[in-house]
Backbone as CSV, one residue per row, in Angstrom:
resi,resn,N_x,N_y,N_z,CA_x,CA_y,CA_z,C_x,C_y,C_z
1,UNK,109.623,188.286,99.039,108.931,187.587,100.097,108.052,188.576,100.864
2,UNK,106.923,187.818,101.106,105.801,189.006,101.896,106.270,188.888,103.187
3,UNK,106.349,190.563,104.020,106.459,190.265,105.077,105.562,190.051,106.349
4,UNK,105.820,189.955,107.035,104.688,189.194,108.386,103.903,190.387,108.867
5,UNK,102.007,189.386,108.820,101.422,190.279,109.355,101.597,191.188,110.594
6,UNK,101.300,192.054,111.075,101.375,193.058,112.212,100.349,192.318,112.925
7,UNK,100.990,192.113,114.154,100.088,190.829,115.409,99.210,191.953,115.824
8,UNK,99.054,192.998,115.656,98.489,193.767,116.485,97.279,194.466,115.922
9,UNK,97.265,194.020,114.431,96.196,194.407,113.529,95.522,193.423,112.174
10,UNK,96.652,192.485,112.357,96.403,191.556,111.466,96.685,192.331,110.132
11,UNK,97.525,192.846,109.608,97.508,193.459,108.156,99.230,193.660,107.859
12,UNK,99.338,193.509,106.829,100.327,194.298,106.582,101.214,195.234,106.709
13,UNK,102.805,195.381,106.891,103.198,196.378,107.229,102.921,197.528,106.052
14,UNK,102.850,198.882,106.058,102.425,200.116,105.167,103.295,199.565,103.858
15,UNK,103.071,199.962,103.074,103.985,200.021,101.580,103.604,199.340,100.809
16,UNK,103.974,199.231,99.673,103.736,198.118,98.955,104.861,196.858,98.272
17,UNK,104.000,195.842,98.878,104.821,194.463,98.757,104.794,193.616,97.336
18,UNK,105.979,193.226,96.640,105.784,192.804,95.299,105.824,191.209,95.721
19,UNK,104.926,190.249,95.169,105.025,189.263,95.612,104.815,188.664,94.184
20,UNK,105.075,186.942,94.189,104.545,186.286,92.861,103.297,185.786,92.870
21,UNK,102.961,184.983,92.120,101.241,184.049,92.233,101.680,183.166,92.955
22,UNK,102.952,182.766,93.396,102.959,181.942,93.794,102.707,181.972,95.356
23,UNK,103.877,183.119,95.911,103.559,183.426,97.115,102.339,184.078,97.890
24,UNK,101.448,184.323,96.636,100.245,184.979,97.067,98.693,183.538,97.361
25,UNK,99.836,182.349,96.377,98.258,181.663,96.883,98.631,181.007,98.350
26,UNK,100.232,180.504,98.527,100.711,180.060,99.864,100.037,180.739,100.816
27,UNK,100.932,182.542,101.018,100.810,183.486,102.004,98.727,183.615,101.987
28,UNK,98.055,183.695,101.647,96.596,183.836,101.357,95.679,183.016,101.416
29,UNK,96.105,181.780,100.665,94.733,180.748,100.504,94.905,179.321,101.468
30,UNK,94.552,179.305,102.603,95.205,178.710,103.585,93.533,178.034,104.025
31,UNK,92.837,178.648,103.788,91.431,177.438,103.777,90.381,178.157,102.402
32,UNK,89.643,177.100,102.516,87.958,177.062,101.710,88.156,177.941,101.158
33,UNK,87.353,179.284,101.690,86.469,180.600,101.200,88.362,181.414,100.377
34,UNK,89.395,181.206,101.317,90.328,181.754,100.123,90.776,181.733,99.412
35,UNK,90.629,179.886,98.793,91.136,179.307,97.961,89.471,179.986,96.647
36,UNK,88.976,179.788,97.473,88.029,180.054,96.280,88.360,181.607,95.760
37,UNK,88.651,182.488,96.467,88.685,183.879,96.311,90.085,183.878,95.377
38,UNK,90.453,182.949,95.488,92.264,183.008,94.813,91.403,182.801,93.247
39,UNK,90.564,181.686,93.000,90.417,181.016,91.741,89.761,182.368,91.279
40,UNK,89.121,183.020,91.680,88.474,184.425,90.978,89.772,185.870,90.488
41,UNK,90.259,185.409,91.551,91.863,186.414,90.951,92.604,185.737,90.003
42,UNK,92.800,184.677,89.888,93.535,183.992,89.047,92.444,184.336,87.626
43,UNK,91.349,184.096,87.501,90.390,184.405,86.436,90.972,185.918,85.666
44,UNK,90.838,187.173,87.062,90.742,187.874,86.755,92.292,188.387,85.814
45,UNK,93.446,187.678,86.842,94.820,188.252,86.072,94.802,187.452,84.983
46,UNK,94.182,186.662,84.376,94.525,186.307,82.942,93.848,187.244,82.400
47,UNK,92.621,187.635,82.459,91.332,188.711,81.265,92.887,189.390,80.987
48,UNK,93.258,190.012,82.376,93.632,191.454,82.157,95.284,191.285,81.604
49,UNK,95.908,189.995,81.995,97.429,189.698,81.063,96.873,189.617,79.566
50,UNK,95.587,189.227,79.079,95.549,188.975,77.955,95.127,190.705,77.303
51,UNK,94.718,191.344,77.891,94.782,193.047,77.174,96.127,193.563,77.907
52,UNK,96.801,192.939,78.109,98.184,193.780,78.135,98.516,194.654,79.359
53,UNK,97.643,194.335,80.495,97.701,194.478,81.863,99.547,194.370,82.220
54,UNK,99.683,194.731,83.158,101.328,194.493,83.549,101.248,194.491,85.018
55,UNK,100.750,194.690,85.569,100.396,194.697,87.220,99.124,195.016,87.916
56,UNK,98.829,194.442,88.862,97.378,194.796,89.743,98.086,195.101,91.168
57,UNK,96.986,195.463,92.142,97.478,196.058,93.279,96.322,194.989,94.160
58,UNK,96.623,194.310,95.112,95.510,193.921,96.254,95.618,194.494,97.360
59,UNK,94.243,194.651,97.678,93.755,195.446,99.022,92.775,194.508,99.577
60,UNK,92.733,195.621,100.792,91.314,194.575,101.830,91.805,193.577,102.483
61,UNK,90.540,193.113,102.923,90.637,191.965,104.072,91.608,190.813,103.577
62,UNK,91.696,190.515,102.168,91.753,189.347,101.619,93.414,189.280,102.175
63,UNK,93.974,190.212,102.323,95.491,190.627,102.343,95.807,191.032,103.732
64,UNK,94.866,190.641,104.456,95.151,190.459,106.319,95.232,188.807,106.308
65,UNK,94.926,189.123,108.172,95.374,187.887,108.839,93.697,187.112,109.072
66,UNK,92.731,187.761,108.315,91.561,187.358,108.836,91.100,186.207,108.067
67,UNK,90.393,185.134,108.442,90.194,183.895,107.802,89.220,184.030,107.081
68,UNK,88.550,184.895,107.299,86.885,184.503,106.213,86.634,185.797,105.246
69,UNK,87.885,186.674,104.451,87.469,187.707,104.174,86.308,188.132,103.149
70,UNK,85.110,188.443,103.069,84.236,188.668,102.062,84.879,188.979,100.465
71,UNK,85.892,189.614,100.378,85.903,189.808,99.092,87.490,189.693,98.675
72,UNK,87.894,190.294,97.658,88.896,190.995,97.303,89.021,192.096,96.910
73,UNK,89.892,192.827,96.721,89.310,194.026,96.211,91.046,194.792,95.807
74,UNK,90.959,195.079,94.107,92.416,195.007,93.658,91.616,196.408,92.531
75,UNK,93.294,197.279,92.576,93.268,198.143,90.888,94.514,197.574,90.440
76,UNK,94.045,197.577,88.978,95.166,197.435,87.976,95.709,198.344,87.193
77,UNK,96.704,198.265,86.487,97.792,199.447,85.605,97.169,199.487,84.505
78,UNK,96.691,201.015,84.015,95.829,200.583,82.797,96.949,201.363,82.244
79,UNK,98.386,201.234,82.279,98.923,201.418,81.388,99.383,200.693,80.292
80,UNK,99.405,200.540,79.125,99.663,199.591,77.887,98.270,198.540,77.529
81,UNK,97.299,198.860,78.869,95.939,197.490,78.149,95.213,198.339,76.780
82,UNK,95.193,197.178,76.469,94.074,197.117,75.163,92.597,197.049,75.530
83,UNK,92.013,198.679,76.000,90.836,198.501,76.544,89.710,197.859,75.504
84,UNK,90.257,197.686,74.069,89.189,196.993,73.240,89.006,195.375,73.592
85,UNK,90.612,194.788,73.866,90.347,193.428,73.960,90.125,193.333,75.597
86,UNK,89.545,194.310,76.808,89.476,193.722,77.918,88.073,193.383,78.122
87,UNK,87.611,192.337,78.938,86.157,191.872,79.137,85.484,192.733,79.927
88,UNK,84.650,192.856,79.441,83.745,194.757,79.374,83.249,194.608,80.909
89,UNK,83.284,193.096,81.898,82.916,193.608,83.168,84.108,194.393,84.507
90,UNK,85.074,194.014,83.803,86.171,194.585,84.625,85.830,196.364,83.958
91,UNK,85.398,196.625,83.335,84.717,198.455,83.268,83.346,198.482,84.082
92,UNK,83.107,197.420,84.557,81.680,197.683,84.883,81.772,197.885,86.243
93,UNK,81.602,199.449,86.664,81.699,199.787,87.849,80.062,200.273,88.745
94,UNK,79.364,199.420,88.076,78.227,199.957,88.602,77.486,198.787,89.395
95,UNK,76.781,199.675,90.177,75.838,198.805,91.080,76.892,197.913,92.396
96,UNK,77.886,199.146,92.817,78.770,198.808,93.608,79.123,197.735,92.883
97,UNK,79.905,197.501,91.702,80.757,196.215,91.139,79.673,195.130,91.491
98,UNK,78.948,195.058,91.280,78.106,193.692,91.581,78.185,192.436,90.604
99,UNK,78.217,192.871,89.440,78.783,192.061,88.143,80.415,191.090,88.032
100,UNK,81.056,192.016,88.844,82.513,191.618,88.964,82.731,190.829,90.291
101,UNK,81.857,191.118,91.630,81.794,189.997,92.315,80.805,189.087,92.391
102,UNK,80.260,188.914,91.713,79.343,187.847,91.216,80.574,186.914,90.686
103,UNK,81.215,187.253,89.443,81.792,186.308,88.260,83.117,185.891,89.664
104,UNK,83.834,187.275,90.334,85.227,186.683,90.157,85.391,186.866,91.634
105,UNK,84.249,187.392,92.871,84.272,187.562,94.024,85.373,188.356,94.229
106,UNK,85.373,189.342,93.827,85.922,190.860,94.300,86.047,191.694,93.492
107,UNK,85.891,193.372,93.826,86.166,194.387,93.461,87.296,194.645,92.142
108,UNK,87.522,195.646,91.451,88.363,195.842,90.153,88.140,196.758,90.385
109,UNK,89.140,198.045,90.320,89.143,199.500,89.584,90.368,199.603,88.654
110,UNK,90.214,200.208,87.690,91.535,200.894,87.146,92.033,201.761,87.900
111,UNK,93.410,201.674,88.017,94.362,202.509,88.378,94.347,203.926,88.138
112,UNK,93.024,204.716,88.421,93.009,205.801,88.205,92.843,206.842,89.468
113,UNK,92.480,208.188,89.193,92.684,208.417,90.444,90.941,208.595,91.395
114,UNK,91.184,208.246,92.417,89.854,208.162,93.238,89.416,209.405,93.328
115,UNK,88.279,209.717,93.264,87.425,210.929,93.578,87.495,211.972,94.706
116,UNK,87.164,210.867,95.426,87.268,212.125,97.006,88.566,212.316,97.606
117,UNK,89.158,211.359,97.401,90.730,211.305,98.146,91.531,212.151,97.251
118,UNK,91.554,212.222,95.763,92.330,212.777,94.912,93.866,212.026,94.683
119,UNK,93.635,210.759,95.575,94.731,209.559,95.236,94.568,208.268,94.071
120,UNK,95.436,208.056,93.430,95.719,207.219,92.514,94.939,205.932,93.834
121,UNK,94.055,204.711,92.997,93.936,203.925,93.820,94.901,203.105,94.502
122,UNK,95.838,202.850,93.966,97.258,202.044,94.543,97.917,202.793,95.698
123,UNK,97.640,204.274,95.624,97.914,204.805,96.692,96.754,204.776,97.581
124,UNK,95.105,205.370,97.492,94.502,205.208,98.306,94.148,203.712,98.741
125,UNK,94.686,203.100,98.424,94.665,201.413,99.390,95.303,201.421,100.128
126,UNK,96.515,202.017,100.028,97.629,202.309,101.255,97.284,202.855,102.928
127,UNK,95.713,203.365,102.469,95.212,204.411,103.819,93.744,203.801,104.317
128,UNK,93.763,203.230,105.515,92.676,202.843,106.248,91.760,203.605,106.599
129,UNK,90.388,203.729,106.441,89.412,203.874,107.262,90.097,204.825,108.372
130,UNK,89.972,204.423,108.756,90.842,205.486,110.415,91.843,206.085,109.994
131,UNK,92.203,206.487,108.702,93.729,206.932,108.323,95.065,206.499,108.394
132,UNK,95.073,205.427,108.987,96.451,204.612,109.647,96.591,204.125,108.255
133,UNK,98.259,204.133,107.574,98.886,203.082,106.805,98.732,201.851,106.995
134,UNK,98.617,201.036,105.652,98.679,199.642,105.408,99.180,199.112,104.368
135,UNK,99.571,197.871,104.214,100.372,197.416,103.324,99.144,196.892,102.438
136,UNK,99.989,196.892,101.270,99.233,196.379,99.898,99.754,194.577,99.200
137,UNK,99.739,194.579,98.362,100.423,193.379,97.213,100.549,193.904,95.843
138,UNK,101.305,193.725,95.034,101.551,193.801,93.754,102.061,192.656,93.325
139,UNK,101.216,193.038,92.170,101.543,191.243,91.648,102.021,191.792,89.769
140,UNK,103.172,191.514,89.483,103.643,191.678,88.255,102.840,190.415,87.550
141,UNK,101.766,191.258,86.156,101.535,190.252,85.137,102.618,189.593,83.502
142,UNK,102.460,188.727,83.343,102.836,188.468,82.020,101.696,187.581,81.035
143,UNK,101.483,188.324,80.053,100.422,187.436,79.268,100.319,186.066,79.304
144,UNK,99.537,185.231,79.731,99.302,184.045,79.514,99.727,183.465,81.154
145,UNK,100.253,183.702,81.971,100.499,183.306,82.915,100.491,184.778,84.122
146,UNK,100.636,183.869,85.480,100.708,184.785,87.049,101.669,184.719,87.444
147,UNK,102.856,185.448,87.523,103.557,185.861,88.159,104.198,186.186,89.366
């Protein structure tokens, strides 16, 4: 069970929270613009259950208390995918992801490690702008279905 936003920031407590698809469209898609942002994640965890994905990480606004968040913005475990069978825009990191929020309205990185921070992205989601901790989501995949 996800726990309750922080009244005082609207986000998550620090760590990371394992939740299902299920509790993520309840806890999340609560009007319009998030239900739509859900149907683009839902897109996206099948591509990536079907190359053998096993978990993604969500970050950002989408995973506060804020109602209208612009995007989503998630890395996944590129451990065990079949980067031959994954759909070549979830690699497409260019032009600030513009390709990937076009199709699925938010961000994708692999789970690798970030550049300037020298953190795995699952960890640098953990760290705000201002440096303050924040909580994440993990969402366990299984091929063919959300979890």
């Amino acid at each position: 069970m996800l726990p309750s936003f922080d009244p005082d920031s609207g986000r998550l407590p620090p760590g990371e929270h394992v939740a299902s698809w299920d509790e993520v469209v309840e806890r999340f898609g609560w009007n319009e613009i998030r239900r739509r942002l859900l149907d683009g994640l839902a897109e996206v965890i099948e591509l990536l259950a079907e190359a053998g994905c096993q978990r993604i990480w969500l970050n950002g606004s989408f995973v506060t208390g804020k109602d209208e968040p612009g995007d989503f913005d998630a890395c996944w475990d590129t451990g065990g995918v079949d980067l031959d069978a994954l759909d070549p825009v979830l690699l497409d990191l260019s032009n600030h992801r513009a390709s990937q929020k076009a199709r699925f309205g938010g961000e994708l990185f692999p789970n690798v490690v970030e550049s300037q921070s020298g953190l795995s992205f699952a960890e640098f989601f953990q760290n705000d702008r201002d440096t303050s901790r924040k909580g994440i989501v993990v969402l366990h995949l299984s091929k063919g279905e959300q979890s």
